[in-house]
Each structure stands twice: as structure tokens, then as C-alpha cells.
PyMOL commands that place a pseudoatom at each C-alpha (Angstrom):
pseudoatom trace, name=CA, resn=UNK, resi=1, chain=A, elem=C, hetatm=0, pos=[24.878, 5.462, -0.232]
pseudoatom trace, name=CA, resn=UNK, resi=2, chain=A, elem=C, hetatm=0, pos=[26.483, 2.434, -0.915]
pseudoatom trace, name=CA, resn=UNK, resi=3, chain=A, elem=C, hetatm=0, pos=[25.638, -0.734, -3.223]
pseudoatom trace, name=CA, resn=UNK, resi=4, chain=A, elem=C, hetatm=0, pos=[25.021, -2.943, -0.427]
pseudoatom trace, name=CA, resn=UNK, resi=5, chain=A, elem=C, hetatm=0, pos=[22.503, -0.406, 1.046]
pseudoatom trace, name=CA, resn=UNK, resi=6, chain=A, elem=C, hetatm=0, pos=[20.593, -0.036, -2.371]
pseudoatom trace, name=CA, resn=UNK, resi=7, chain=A, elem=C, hetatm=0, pos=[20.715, -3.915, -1.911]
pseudoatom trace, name=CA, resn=UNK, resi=8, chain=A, elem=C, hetatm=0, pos=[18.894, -4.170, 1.562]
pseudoatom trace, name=CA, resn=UNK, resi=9, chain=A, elem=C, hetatm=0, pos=[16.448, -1.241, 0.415]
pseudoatom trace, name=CA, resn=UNK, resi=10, chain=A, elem=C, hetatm=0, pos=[15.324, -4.064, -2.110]
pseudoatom trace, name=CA, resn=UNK, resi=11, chain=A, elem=C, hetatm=0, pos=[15.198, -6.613, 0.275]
pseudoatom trace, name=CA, resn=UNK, resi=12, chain=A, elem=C, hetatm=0, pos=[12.783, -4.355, 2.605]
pseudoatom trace, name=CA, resn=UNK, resi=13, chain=A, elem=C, hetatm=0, pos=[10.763, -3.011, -0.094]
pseudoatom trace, name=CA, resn=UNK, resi=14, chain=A, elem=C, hetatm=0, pos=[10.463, -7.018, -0.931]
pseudoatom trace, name=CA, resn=UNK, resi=15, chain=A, elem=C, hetatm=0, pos=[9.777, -7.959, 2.019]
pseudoatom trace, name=CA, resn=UNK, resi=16, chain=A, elem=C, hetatm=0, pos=[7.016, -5.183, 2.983]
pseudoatom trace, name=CA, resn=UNK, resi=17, chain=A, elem=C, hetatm=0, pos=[5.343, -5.950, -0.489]
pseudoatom trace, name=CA, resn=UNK, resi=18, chain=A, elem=C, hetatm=0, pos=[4.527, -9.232, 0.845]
pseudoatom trace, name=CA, resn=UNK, resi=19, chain=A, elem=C, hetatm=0, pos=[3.341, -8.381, 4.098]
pseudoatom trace, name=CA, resn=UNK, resi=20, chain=A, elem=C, hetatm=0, pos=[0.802, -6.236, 2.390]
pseudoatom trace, name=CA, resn=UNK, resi=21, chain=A, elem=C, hetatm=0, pos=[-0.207, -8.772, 0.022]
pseudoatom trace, name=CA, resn=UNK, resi=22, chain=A, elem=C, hetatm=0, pos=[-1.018, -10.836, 2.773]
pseudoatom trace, name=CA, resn=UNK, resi=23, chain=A, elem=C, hetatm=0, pos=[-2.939, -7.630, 4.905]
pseudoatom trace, name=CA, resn=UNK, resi=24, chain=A, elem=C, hetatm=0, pos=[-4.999, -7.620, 2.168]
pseudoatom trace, name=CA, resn=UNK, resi=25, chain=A, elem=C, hetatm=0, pos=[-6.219, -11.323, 1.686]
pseudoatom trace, name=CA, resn=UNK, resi=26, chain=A, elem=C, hetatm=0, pos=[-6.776, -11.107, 5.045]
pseudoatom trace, name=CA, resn=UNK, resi=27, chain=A, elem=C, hetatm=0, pos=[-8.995, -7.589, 5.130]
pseudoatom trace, name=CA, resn=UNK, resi=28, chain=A, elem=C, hetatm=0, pos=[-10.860, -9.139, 2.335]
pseudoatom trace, name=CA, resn=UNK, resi=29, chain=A, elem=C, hetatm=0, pos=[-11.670, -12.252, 4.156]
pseudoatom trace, name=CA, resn=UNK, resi=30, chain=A, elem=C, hetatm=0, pos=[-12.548, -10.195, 6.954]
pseudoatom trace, name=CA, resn=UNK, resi=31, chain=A, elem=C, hetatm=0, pos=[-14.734, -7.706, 5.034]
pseudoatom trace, name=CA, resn=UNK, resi=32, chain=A, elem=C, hetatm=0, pos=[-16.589, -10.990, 3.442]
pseudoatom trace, name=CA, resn=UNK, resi=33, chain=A, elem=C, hetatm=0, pos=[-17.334, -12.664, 7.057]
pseudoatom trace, name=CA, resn=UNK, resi=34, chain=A, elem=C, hetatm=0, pos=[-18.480, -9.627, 8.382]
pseudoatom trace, name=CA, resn=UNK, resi=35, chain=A, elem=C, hetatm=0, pos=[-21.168, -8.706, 5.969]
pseudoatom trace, name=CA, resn=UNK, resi=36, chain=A, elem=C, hetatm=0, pos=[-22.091, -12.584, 5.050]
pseudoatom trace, name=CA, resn=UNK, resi=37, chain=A, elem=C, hetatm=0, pos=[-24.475, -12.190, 8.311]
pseudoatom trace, name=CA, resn=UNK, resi=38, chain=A, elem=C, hetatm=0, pos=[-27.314, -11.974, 6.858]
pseudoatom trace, name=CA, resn=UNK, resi=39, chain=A, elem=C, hetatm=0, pos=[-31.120, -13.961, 6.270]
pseudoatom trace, name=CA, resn=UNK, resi=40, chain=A, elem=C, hetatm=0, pos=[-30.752, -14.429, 2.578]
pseudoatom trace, name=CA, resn=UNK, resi=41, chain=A, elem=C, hetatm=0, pos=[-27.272, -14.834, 0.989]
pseudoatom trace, name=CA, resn=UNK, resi=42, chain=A, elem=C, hetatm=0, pos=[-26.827, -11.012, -0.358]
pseudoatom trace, name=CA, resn=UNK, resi=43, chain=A, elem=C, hetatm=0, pos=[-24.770, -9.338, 2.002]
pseudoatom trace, name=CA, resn=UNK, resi=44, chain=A, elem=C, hetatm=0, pos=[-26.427, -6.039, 3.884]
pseudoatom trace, name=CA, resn=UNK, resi=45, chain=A, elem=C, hetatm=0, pos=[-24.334, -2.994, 3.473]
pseudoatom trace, name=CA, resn=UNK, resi=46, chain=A, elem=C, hetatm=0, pos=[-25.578, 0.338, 4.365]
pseudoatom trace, name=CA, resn=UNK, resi=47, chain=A, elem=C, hetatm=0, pos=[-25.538, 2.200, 1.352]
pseudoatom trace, name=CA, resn=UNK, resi=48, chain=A, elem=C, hetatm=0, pos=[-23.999, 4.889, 2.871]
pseudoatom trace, name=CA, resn=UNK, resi=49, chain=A, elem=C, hetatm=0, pos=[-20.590, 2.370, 3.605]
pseudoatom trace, name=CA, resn=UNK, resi=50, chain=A, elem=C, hetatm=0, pos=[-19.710, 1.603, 0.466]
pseudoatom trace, name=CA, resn=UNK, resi=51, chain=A, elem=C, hetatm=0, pos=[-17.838, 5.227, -0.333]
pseudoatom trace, name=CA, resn=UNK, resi=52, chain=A, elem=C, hetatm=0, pos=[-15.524, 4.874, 3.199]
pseudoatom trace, name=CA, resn=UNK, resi=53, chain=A, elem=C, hetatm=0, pos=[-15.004, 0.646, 2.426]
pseudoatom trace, name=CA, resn=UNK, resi=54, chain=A, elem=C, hetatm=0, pos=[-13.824, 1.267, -1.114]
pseudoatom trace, name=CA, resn=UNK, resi=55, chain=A, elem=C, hetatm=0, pos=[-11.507, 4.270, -0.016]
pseudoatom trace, name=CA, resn=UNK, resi=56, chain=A, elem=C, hetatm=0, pos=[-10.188, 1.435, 2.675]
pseudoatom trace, name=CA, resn=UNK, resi=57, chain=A, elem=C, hetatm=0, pos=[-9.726, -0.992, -0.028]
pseudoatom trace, name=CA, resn=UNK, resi=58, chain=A, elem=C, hetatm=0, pos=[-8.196, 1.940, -2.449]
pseudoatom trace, name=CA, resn=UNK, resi=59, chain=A, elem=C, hetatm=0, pos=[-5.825, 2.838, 0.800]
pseudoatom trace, name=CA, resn=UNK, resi=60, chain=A, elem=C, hetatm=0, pos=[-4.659, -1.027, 0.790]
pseudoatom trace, name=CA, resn=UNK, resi=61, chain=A, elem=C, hetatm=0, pos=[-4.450, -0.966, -2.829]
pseudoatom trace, name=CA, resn=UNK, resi=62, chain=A, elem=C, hetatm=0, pos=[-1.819, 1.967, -3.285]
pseudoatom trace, name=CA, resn=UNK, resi=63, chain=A, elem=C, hetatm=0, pos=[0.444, 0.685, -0.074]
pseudoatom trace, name=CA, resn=UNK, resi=64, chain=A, elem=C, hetatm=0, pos=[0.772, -2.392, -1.776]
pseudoatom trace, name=CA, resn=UNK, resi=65, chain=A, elem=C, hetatm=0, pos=[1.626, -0.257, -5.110]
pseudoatom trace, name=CA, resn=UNK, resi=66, chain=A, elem=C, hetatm=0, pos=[4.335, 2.219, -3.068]
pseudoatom trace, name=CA, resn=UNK, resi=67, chain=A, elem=C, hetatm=0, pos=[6.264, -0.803, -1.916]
pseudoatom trace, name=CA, resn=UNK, resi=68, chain=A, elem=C, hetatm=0, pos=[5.643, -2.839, -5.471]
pseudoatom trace, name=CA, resn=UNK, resi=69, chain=A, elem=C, hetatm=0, pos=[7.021, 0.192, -7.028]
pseudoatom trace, name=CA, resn=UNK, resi=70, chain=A, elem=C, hetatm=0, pos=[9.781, 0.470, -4.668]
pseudoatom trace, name=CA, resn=UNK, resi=71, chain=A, elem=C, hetatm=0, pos=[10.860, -3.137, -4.924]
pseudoatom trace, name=CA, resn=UNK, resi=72, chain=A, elem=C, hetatm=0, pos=[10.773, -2.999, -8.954]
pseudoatom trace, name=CA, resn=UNK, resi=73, chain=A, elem=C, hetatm=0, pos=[12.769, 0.539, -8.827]
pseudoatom trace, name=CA, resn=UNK, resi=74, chain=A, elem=C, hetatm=0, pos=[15.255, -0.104, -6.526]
pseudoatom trace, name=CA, resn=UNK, resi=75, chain=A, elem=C, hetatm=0, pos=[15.592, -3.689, -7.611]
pseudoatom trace, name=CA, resn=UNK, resi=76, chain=A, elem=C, hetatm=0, pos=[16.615, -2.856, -11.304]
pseudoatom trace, name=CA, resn=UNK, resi=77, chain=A, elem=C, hetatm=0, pos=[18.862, 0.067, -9.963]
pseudoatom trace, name=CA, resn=UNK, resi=78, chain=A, elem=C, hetatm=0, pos=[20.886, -1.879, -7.748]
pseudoatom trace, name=CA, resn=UNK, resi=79, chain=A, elem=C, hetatm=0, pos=[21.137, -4.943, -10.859]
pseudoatom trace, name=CA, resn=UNK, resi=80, chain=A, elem=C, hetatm=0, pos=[22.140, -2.353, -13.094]
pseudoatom trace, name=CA, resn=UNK, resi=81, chain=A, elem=C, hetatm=0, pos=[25.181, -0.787, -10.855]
pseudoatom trace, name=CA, resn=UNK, resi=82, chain=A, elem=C, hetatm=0, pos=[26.256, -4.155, -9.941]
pseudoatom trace, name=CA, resn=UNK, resi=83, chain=A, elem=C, hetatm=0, pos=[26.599, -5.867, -13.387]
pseudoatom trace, name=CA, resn=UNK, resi=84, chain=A, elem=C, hetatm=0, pos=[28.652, -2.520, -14.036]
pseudoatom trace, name=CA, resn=UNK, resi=85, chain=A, elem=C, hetatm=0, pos=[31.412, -3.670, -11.277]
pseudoatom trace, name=CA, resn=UNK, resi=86, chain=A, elem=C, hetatm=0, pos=[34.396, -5.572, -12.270]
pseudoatom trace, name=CA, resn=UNK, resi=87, chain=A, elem=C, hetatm=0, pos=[34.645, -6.804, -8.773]
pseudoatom trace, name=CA, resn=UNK, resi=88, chain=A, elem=C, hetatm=0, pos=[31.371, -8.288, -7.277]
pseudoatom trace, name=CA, resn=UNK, resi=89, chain=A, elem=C, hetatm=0, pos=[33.069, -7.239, -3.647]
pseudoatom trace, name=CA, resn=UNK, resi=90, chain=A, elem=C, hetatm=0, pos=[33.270, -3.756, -4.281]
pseudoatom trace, name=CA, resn=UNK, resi=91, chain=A, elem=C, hetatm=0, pos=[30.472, -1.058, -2.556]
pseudoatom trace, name=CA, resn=UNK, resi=92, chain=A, elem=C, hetatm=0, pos=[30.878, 2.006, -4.165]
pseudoatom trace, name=CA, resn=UNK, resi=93, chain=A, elem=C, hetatm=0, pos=[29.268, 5.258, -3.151]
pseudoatom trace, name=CA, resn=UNK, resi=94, chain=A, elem=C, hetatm=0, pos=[26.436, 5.495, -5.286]
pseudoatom trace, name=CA, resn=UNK, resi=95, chain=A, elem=C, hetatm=0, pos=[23.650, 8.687, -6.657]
pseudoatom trace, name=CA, resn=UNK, resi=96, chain=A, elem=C, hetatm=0, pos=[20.322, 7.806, -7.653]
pseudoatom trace, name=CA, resn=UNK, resi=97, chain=A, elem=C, hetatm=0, pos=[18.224, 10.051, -10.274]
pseudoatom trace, name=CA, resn=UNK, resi=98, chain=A, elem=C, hetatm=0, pos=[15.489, 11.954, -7.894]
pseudoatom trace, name=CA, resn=UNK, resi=99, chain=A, elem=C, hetatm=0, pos=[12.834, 10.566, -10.061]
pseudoatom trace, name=CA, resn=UNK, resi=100, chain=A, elem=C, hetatm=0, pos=[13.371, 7.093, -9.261]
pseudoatom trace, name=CA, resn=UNK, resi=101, chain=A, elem=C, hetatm=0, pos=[11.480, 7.567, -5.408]
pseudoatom trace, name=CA, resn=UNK, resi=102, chain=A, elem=C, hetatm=0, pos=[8.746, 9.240, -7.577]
pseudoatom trace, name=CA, resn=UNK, resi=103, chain=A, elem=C, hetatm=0, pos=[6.497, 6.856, -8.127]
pseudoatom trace, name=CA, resn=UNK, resi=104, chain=A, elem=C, hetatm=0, pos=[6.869, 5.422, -4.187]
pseudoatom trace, name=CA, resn=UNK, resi=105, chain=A, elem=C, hetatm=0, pos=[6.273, 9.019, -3.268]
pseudoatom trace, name=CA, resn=UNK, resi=106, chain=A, elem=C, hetatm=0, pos=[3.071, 9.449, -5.732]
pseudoatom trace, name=CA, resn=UNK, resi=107, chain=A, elem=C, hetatm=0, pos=[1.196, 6.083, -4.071]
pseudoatom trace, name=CA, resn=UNK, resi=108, chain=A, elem=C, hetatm=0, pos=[1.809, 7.455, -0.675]
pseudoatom trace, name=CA, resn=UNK, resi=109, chain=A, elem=C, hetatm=0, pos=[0.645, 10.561, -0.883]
pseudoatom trace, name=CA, resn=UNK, resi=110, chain=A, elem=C, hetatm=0, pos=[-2.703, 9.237, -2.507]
pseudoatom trace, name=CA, resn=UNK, resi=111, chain=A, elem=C, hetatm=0, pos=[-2.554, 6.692, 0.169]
pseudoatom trace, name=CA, resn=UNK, resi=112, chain=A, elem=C, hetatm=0, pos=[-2.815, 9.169, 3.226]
pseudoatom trace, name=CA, resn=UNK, resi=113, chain=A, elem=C, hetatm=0, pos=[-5.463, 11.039, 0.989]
pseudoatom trace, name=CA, resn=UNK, resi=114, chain=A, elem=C, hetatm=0, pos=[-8.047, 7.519, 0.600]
pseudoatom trace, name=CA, resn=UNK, resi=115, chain=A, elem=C, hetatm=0, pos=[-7.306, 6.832, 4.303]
pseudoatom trace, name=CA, resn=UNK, resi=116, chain=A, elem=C, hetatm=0, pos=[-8.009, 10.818, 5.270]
pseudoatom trace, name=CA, resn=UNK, resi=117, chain=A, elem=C, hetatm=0, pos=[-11.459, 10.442, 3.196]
pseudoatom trace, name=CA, resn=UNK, resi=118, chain=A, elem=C, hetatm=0, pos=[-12.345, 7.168, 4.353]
pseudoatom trace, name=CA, resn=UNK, resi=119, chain=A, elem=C, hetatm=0, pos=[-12.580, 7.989, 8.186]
pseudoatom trace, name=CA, resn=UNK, resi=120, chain=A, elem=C, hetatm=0, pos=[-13.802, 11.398, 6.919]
pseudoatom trace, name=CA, resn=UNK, resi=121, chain=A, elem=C, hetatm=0, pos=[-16.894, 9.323, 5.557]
pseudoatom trace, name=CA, resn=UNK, resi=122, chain=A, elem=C, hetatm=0, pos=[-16.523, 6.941, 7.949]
pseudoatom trace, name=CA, resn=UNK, resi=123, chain=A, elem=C, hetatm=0, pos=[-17.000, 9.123, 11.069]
pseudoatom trace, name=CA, resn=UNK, resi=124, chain=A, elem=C, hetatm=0, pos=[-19.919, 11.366, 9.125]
pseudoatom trace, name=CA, resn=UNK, resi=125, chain=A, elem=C, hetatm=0, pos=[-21.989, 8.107, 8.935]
pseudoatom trace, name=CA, resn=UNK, resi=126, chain=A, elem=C, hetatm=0, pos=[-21.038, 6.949, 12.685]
pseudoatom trace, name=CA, resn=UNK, resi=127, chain=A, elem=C, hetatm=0, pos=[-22.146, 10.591, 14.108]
pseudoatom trace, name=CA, resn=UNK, resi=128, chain=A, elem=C, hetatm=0, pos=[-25.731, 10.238, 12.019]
pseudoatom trace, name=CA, resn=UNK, resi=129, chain=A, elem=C, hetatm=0, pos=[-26.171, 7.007, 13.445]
pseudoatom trace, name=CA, resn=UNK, resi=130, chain=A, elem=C, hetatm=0, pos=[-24.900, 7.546, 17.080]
pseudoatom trace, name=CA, resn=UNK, resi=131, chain=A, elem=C, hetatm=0, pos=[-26.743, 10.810, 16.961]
pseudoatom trace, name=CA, resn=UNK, resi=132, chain=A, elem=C, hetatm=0, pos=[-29.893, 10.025, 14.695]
pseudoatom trace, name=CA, resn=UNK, resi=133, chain=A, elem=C, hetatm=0, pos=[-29.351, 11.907, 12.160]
pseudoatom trace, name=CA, resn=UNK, resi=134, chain=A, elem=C, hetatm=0, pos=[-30.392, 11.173, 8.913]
for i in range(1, 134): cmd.bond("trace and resi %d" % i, "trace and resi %d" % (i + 1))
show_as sticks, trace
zoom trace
């Protein structure tokens, strides 16, 4: 891979990080409107919603930690290589140490688990109700 690629990986990993920032001011917004409906001014959450919402939130939280990761990684790596060049124009071929995608790797793969176990939960509690089961 060259420099200029390591480059534009930081630029996406950048840009996605703030895309998910804004995902999640937006879910929590959402989350807050939602439940405000109610007659006094605690909101009413079936107990029984709180395990599948904070495995939502947890699934928001680690995407925005794999691309955070990813930016801070991959944004060091590519300042590092090119304060080593004696010519700012050249792109060489470069290797990266297999560790660095580790952490980016780690958040994902907890991120598909909180989002598997939150529609697990999710779906358990929307068959009792649809089916009265309790």
C-alpha cells in the first residue's frame, strides 16, 4: 500500500467517526422524545427494554470506538512514515504491523455481538407481547 492510501484511510476513518458522532446525538434525541410521552414527567419504559436499549446504545458506542480507533491508528502511522521522507512527493510502498487493525477489529466484533443480543432481547419481548406471553 502506498502513503497516499494510508492517507485517505485516515481521511475515511475521520470522516465516518463523525458521522457516527452525529447518529448518536441524534438516536439519543430520538430515544428521549419517544419515551417523554408520558402523564407525569418520568419517562415509562418497560422494564423488560432496558437490557435490548442499552445493548443499542453499547452497539453505537463501540462503532463510534472502531472508527475513533481507526482514525487515531492510522492517523499517527501515516505522520510517522511521512516525517521519515526526505521528499514530501514521494509514495512509497508501505507494511503496517498486524496489530495496528487490532483494536478496529476488537470494537467490531463486540459491536455485531451488542447488536446480535439486542434484537435477541428485543424480539423475545415483542413475541411475549404480540403473543401474550408473560
Amino acid at each position: 500500500m502506498k502513503l497516499s492510501d494510508y492517507r485517505q484511510t485516515f481521511y475515511d476513518f475521520s470522516a465516518k467517526a463523525s458521522e457516527v458522532t452525529r447518529k448518536l446525538a441524534f438516536a439519543g434525541i430520538a430515544i428521549v422524545w419517544i419515551f417523554k410521552a408520558s402523564e407525569n414527567s418520568s419517562p415509562k419504559v418497560p422494564i423488560e427494554l432496558y437490557l435490548p436499549t442499552a445493548l443499542l446504545v453499547l452497539t453505537l458506542a463501540l462503532d463510534l470506538l472502531q472508527y475513533v480507533s481507526a482514525t487515531i491508528i492510522w492517523g499517527v502511522f501515516q505522520w510517522k512514515e511521512e516525517r521519515k521522507l526526505q521528499d514530501i512527493n514521494d509514495d512509497p510502498e508501505l507494511g503496517a504491523h498486524p496489530l495496528c487493525k487490532l483494536p478496529q477489529n476488537v470494537f467490531f466484533l463486540l459491536k455485531i455481538i451488542a447488536i446480535s443480543l439486542a434484537y435477541f432481547t428485543l424480539s423475545e419481548f415483542i413475541w411475549r407481547v404480540w403473543f401474550c406471553l408473560k
